[in-house]
C-alpha positions in Angstrom: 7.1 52.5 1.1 4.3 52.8 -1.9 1.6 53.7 -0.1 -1.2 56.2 -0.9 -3.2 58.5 0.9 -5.8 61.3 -0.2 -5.6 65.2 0.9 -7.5 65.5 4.8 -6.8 69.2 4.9 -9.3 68.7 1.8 -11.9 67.0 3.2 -12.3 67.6 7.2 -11.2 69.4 10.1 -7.7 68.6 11.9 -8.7 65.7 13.7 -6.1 66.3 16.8 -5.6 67.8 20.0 -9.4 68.3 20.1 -11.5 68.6 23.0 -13.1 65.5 24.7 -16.4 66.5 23.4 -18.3 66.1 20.2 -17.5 68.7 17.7 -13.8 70.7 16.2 -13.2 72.0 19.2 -9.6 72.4 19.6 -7.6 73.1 22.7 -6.1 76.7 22.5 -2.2 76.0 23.7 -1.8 73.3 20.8 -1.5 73.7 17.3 -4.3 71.2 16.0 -3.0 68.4 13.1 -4.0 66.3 10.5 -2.4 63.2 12.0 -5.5 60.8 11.8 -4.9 59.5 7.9 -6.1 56.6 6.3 -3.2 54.7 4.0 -3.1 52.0 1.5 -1.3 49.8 -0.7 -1.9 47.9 -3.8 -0.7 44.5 -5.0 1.3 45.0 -8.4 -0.9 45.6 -11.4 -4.0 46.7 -9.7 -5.0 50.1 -8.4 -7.3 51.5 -5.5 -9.2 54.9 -5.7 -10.2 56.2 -2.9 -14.3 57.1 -3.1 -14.6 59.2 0.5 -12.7 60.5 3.3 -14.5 61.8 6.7 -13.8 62.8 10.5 -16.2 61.4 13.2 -16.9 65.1 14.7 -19.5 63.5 16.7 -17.3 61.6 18.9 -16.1 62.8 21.9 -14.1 60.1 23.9 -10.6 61.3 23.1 -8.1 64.1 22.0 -8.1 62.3 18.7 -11.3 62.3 16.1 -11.5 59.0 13.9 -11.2 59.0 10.5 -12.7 56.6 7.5 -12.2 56.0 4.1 -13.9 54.6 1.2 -12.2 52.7 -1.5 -12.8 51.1 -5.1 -10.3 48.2 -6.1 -10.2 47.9 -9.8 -9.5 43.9 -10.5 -9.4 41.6 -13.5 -11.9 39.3 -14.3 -11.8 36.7 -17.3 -13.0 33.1 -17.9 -10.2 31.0 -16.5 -10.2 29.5 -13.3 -8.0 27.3 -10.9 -9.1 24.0 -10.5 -8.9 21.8 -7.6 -11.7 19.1 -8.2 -13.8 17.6 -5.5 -15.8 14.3 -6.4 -17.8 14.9 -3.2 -21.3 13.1 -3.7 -23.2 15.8 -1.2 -22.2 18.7 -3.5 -25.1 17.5 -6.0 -27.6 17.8 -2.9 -26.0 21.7 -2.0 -27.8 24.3 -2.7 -26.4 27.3 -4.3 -26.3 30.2 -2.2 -27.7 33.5 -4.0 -24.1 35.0 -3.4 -22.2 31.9 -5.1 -21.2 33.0 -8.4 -22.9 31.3 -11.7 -20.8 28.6 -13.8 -19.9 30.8 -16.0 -19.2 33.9 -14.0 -15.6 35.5 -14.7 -13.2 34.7 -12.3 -9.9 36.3 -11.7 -6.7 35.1 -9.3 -8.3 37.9 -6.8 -11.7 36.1 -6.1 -9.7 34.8 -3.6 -12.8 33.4 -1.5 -12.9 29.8 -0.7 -16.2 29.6 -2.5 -16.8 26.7 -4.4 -18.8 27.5 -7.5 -20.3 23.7 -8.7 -20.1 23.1 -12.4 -21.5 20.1 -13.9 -18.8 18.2 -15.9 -19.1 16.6 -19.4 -20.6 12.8 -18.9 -20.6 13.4 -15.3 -22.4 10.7 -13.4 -25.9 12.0 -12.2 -26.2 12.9 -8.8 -22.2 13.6 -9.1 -20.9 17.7 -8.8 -17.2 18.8 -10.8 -16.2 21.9 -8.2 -14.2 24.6 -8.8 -12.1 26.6 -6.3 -10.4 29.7 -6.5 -7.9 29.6 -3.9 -6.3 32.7 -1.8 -2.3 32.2 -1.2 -2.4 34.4 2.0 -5.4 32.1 3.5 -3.4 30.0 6.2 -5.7 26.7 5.1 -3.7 23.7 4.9 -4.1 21.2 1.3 -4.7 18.0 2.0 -2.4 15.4 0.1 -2.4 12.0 -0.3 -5.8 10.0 2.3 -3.7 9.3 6.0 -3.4 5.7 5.9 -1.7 5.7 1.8 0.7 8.7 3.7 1.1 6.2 7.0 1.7 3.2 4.9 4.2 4.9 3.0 6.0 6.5 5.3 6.6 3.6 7.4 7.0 1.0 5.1 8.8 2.8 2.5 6.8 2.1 -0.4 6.9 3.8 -3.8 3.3 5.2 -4.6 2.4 7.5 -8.1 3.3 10.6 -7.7 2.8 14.0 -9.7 4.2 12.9 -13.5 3.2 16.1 -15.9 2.2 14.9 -18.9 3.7 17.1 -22.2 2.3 20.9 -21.9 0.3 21.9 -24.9 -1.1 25.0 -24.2 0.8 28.0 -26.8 2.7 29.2 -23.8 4.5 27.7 -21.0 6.1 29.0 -17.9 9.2 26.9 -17.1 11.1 27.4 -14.0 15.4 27.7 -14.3 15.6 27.8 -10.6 13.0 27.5 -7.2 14.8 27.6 -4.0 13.7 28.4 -0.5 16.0 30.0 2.7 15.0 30.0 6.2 11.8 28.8 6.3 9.9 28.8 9.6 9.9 25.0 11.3 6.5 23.4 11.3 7.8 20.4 13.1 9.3 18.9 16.5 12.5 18.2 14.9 13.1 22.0 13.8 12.9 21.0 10.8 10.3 21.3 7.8 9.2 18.8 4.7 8.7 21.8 2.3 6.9 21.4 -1.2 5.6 24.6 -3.2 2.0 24.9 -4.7 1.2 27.1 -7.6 -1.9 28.6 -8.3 -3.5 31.3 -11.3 -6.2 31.8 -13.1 -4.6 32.1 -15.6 -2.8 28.4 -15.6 -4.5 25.4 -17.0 -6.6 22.6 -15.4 -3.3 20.6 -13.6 -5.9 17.8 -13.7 -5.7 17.7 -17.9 -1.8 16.8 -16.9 -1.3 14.5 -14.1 -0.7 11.2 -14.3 -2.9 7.8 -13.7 -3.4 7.7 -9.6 -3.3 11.4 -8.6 -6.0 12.5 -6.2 -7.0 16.0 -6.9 -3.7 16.9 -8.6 -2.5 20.7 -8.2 0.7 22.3 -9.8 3.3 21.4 -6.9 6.8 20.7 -6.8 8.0 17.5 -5.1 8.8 17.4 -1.1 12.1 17.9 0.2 12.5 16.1 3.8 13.8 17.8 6.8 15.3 21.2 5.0 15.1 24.8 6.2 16.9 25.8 3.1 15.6 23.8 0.2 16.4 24.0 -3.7 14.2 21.6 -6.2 16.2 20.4 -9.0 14.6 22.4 -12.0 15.0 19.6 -14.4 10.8 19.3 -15.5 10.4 16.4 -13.0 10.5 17.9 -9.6 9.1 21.3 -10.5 6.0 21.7 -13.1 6.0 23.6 -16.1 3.3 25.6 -15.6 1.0 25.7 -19.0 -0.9 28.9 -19.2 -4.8 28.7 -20.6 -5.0 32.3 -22.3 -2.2 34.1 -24.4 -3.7 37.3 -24.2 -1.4 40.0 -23.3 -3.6 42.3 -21.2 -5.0 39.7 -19.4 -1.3 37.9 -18.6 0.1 41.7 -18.0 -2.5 42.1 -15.0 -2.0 38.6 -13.2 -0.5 37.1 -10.0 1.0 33.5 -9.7 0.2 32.8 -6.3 2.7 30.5 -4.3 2.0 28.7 -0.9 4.9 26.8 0.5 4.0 23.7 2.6 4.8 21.2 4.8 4.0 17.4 3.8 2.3 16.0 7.0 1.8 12.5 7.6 -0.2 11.9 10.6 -2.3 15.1 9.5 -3.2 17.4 6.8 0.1 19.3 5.8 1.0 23.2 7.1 0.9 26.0 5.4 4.6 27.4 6.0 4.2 30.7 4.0 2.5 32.4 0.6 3.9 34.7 -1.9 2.5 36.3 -5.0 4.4 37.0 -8.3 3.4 40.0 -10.7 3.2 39.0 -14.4 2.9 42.1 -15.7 6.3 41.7 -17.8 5.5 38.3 -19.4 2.1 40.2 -20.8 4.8 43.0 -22.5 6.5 40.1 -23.5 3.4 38.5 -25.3 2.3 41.7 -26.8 6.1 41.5 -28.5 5.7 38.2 -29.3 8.8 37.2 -27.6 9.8 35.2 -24.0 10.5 36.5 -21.5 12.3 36.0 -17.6 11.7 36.9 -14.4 14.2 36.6 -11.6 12.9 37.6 -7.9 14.1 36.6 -4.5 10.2 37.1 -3.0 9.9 37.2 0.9 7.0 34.4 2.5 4.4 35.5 5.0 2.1 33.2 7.0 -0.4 35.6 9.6 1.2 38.3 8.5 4.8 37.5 9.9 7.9 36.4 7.8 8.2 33.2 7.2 11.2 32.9 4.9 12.2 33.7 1.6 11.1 32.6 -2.3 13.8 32.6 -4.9 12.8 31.8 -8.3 13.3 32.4 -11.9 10.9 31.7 -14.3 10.7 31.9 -18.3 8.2 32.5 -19.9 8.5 30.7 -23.6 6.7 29.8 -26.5 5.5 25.8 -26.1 8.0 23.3 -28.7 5.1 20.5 -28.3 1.9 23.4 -29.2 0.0 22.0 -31.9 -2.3 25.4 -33.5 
């Protein structure tokens, strides 16, 4: 359902029942069809024209002909980034590639590459790099959490360590989550069982860094774990689920945006598992900004991880002017 395909009868010959030979030659007791086609779909709030549609004539291995199509993806590009900050010392010694993107390039939730674009940071330490990644939601790359031995330490002795406390949002709009809850999530370990948390990433969402607390290791907007739960609902009560601060208030740029979600598995004995990503159209909170109103969304949004169902997402989120914003 919703997808889009231009006019073959338009642009080449029927591409079936041909003979095995280059060329349109058709065989004469079948009725030759257009049934080599090129589809596609669109994420919500982005569109895709197609450019060029053609018929390999010149191949002559089958009864069928293949087809090919061009396309142009029209995308969103602004100023904000998401930020998951490396203090690696070899970035400083890293070349930039001629493909990376400058500092100050525009960068949108759909430069999805795991590029890391180095930045210099204010009163950075010579010789020391501030990175920037744009992360993709459907990659299957797993985030690294807290170093192995702090995760061993604690998990076997039991041992309170700092975790994720947000500091007061102060950004002109927040996004504040009523409910979060996950149902039949694929198992990720021996036990049948899964230690879910939920990551949240948009370009369009403040540095989490800005907000953590004293002790977080390259902090990202994530819910707490749940142990050994399928079937998990986080308590949305500010503590175990962020409020999510957004960086711009522009309406057209919030109108064409995704909150990407990746739903993982804490790991203790190695880097956690990527259980299943989701993305979540914003395109009524940037009505609801151009009204200058809230707004809510309430979506039950199905997880994929390698392209295979991996649970479901239910969520609702409000989007609301910030009590704490100081203009």
């Amino acid at each position: 359902m919703g997808f889009q395909e231009g006019d073959p009868a338009k642009s080449h010959m029927p591409t079936f029942k041909v003979q095995r030979e280059p060329g349109f030659n058709y065989k004469t007791q079948r009725t030759p069809a257009w049934c080599d086609r090129v589809l596609w779909k669109t994420a919500e709030g982005f569109s895709a024209k197609q450019t060029t549609l053609t018929a390999a004539g010149d191949v002559g291995t089958s009864d069928h002909k293949p087809v090919a199509a061009g396309l142009t993806l029209e995308l969103l590009a602004h100023s904000a980034t998401v930020h998951i900050e490396s203090d690696d010392p070899s970035a400083a010694a890293e070349p930039m590639s001629p493909m990376s993107p400058a500092p100050d390039r525009a960068v949108s939730a759909f430069d999805v590459a795991l590029d890391m674009a180095p930045q210099e940071s204010a009163g950075a330490s010579p010789g020391k790099v501030r990175r920037t990644q744009t992360v993709d939601a459907t990659k299957s790359t797993s985030v690294k959490d807290a170093p192995f031995m702090r995760k061993l330490f604690q998990s076997l002795c039991f041992c309170a360590y700092p975790s994720n406390e947000w500091s007061a949002p102060t950004s002109r709009w927040i996004l504040r989550f009523e409910e979060l809850s996950a149902t039949n999530l694929v198992a990720s370990d021996i036990n049948g069982k899964s230690d879910p948390y939920v990551v949240f990433f948009a370009s369009v969402l403040e540095d989490p860094g800005k907000y953590a607390g004293p002790g977080v290791k390259n902090p990202k907007w994530r819910t707490k774990t749940i142990k050994t739960n399928l079937n998990p609902v986080w308590p949305c009560d500010g503590k175990s689920v962020p409020t999510l601060p957004l960086a711009v208030s522009q309406a057209d740029v919030i109108g064409r945006e995704h909150l990407l979600i990746r739903v993982m598995d804490q790991d203790t004995l190695s880097s956690d598992d990527l259980i299943g990503s989701a993305r979540l159209y914003l395109g009524d909170f940037g009505d609801a900004i151009r009204a200058g109103k809230g707004g809510k969304i309430e979506k039950l949004i199905g997880l994929t991880s390698k392209g295979r169902r991996a649970g479901e997402l239910m969520l609702s989120l409000v989007l609301e002017k910030n009590p704490h914003y100081a203009a």
